[in-house]
C-alpha positions in Angstrom: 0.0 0.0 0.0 1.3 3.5 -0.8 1.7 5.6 2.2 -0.5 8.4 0.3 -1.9 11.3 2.3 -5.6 10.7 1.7 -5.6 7.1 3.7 -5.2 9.2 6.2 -7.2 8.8 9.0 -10.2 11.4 9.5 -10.0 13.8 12.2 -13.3 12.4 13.7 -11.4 9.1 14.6 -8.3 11.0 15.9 -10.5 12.8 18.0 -12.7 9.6 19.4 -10.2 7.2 19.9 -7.4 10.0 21.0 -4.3 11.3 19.3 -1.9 8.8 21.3 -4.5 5.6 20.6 -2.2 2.4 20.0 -4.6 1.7 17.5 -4.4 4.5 15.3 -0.1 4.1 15.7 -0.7 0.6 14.3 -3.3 1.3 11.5 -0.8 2.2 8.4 0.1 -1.0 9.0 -3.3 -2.8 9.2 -4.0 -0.8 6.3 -1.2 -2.2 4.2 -1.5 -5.7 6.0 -5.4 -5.6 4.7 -4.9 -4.4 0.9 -1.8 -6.6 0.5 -3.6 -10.3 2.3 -7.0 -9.5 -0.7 -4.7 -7.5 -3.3 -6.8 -4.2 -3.4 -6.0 -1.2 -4.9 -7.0 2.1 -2.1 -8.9 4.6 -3.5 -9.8 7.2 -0.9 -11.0 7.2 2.7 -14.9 7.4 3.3 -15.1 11.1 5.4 -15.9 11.9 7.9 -16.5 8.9 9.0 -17.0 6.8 12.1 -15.9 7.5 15.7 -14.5 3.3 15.9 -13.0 2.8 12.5 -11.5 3.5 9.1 -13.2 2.8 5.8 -11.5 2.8 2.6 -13.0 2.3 -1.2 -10.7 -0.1 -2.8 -10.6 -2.3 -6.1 -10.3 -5.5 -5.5 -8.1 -7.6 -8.3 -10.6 -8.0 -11.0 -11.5 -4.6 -10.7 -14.8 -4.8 -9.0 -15.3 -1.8 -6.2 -15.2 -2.5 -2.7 -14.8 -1.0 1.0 -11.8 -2.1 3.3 -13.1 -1.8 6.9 -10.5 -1.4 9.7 -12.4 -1.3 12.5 -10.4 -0.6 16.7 -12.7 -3.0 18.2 -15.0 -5.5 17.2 -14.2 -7.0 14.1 -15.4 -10.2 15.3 -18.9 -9.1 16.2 -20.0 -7.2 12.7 -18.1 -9.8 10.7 -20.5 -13.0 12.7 -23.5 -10.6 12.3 -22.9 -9.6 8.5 -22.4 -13.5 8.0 -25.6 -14.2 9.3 -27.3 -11.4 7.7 -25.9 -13.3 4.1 -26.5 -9.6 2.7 -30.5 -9.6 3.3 -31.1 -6.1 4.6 -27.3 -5.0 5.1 -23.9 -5.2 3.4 -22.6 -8.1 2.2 -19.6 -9.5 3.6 -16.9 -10.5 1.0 -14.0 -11.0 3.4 -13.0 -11.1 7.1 -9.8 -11.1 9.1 -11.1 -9.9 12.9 -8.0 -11.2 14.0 -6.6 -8.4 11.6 -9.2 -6.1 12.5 -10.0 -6.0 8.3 -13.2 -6.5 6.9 -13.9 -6.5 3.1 -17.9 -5.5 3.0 -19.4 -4.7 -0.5 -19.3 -1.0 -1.6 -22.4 1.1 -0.9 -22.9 4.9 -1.1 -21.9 6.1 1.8 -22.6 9.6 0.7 -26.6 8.8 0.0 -28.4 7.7 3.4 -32.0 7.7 4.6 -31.3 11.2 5.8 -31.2 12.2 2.6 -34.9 11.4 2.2 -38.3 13.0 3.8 -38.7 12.3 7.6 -41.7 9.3 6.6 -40.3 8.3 3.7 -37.1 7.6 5.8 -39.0 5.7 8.6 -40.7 3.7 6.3 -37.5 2.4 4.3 -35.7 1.9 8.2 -38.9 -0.1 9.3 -38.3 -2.5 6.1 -34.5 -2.6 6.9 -35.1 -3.6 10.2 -38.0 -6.4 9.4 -35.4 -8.5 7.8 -32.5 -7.6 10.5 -34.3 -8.9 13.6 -33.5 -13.1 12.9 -32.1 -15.4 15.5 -28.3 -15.2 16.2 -27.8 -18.7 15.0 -29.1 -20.4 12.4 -32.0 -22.7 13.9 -34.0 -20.3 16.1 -34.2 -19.0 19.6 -37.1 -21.0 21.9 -39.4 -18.0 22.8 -38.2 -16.0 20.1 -41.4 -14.7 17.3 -41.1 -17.0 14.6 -38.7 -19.6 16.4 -40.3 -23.0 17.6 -40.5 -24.0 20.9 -40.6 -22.4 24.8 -38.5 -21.6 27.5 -35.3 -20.0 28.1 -33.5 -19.1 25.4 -29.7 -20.4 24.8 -26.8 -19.7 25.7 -25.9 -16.2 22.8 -23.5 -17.4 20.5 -20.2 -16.3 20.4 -18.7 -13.4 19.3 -22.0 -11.3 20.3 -22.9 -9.7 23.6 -26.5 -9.1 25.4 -28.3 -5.9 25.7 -27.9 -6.6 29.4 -24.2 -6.9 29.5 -23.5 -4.3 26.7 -25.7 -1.8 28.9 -24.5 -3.1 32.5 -21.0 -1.5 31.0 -22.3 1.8 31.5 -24.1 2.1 34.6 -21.3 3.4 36.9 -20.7 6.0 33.8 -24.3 7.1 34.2 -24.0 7.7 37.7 -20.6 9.4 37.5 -21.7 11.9 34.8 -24.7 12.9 35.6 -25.5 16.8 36.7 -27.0 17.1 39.6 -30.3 18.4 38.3 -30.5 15.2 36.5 -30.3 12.6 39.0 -33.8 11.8 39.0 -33.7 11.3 35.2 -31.1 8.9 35.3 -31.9 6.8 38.4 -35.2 6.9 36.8 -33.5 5.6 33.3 -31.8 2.8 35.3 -34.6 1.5 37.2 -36.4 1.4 33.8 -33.3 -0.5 32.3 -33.7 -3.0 35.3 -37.1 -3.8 34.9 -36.9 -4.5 30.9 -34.5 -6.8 31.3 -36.3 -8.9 34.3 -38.7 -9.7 31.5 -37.0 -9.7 28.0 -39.5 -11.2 25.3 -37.1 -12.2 23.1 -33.3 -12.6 21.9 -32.9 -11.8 18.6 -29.7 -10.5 16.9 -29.9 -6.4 16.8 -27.9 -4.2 14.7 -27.4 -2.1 18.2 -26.8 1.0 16.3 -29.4 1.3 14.0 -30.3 4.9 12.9 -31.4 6.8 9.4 -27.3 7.6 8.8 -26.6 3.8 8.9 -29.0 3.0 6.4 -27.2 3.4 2.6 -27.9 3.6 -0.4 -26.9 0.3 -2.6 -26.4 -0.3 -6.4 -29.1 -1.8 -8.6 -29.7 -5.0 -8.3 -29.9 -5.1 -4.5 -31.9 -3.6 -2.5 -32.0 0.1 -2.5 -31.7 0.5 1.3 -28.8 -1.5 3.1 -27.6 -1.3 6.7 -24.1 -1.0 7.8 -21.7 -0.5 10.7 -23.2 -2.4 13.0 -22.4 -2.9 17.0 -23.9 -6.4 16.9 -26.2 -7.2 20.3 -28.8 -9.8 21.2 -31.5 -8.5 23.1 -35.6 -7.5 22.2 -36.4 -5.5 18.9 -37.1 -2.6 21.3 -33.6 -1.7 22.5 -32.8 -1.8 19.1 -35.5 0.4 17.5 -34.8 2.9 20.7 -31.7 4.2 18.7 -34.5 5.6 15.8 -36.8 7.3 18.0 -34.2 10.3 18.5 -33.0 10.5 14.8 -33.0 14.3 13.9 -32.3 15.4 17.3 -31.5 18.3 16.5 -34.8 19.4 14.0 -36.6 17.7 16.9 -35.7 19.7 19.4 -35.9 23.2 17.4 -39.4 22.6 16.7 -42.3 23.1 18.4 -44.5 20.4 20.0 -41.2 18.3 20.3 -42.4 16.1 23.2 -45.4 15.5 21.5 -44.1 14.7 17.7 -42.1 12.3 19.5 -44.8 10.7 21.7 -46.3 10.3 18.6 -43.3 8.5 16.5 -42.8 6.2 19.5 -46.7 5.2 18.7 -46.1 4.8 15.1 -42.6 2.8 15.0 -44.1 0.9 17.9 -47.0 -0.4 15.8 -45.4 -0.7 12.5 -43.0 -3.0 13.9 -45.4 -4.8 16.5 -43.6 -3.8 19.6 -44.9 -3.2 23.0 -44.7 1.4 23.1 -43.8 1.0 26.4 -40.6 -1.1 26.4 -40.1 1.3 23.5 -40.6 4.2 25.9 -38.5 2.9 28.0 -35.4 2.0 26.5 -35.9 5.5 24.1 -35.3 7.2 27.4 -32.3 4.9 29.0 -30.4 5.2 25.5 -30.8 8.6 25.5 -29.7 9.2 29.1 -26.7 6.7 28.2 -25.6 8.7 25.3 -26.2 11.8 27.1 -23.8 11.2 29.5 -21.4 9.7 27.6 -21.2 13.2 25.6 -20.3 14.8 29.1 -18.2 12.5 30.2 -16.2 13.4 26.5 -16.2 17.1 27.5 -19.1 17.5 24.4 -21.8 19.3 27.3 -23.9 20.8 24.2 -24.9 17.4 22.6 -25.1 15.9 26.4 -27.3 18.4 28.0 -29.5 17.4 24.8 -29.5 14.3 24.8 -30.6 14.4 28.4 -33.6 17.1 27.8 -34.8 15.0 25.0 -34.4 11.8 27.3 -37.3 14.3 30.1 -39.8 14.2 27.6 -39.5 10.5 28.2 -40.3 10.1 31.5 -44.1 8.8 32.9 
């Protein structure tokens, strides 16, 4: 791989993962590791980006385009989940080294996603996305799962993936830590709701985990015109994972007027579209929004935080 100027990595990763991240030290050579082990040709880098990895359009031998994912963490995870996928309702996956951090994914147009479309149009093309996400992490079905035969506790999750329980136990102490004082109630609130959706989880299905309108991209003919990417692979109820959705536009949300009642209003609509309880919807809207919220503080970002944590009050019973 040539050490050209524009594989380098986007300020956006710098600043997530730090400017002294081990990582980032190693990823020229990841980078030339990757091309050299499925003999692509590098393009450019996709900006600006994720906060967790590096994407690069490459050609692969024969000339066909593709996208060389480097991802700091979890390699394992999105390559088992795009496997089981098989390309129905996200990118394909043509080749995986986790132990390499390297993914080859098909190419998509990362430039084009459902928030380039109208606010319904956009929720309609995620619920559709989502309908054929939501299967059973391993071929064969989960017992108590919709669609899966047979009752009872659910098995053992296979590896590489995670539960919503663990993958959310993580950032309790966070929570607690960096919360303003003014929202205390909110987030012990958001806690206790976390605890009581998980003493009575319907279902473990495999979850994208990060599903929102700017993962959602645009794909060449002859697929389907929506496909998800980047996920953060969980297993856990539909809910958690539709949470995620309910705050997309934040921003236009929060401008407006009536905010706390539009959104009200898309919890009752995703809820139904999907067939999913708008309560345990309600619930883990407002714990995902206190989570990120405070995981914007505790990054110094106290704009997006004190946000995320308003919009996570008009939540609350």
């Amino acid at each position: 791989m040539a050490s050209a100027p524009h594989l380098d990595p986007p300020q956006r990763l710098v600043r997530a993962l730090g400017a002294d991240s081990p990582w980032l030290a190693a990823l020229p050579s990841l980078a030339r590791d990757a091309l050299d082990r499925w003999e692509l040709t590098a393009e450019r880098v996709v900006a600006p980006g994720g906060r967790g990895s590096l994407v690069v359009l490459v050609r692969r031998a024969d000339g066909t385009p593709a996208a060389l994912k480097l991802r700091a963490a979890g390699a394992g995870a999105e390559a088992a989940a795009l496997a089981r996928w098989d390309g129905h309702g996200a990118v394909r996956l043509l080749e995986a080294a986790p132990e390499a951090d390297a993914l080859l994914l098909e190419r998509l147009h990362a430039e084009v996603s459902l928030r380039s479309l109208p606010e319904a149009k956009a929720n309609l093309e995620a619920v559709s996305a989502l309908r054929r996400l939501w299967v059973p992490p391993a071929s064969g079905g989960v017992p108590g799962a919709p669609g899966s035969p047979g009752t009872g506790s659910a098995p053992p999750v296979p590896a590489p993936f995670t539960t919503v329980e663990r993958h959310t136990g993580r950032a309790v102490d966070r929570i607690r830590r960096h919360t303003p004082p003014q929202a205390r109630s909110l987030a012990e609130e958001a806690l206790a709701v976390r605890s009581g959706l998980l003493a009575d989880t319907p279902e473990n299905l495999l979850l994208h985990g990060d599903f929102r309108q700017g993962a959602v991209l645009s794909a060449d003919p002859g697929r389907a015109h929506w496909l998800a990417a980047g996920p953060d692979p969980l297993v856990g109820e539909r809910a958690y994972d539709l949470a995620r959705l309910i705050r997309d536009r934040l921003h236009d949300l929060m401008a407006g007027s009536g905010g706390a009642a539009r959104t009200r209003r898309r919890i009752a609509k995703l809820a139904d579209s999907l067939e999913v309880d708008r309560d345990r919807l309600r619930g883990w809207s407002l714990y995902r929004a206190v989570e990120s919220g405070t995981r914007q503080l505790a990054a110094g970002n106290r704009a997006d935080g004190e946000l995320l944590l308003e919009f996570a009050s008009w939540l609350r019973d």
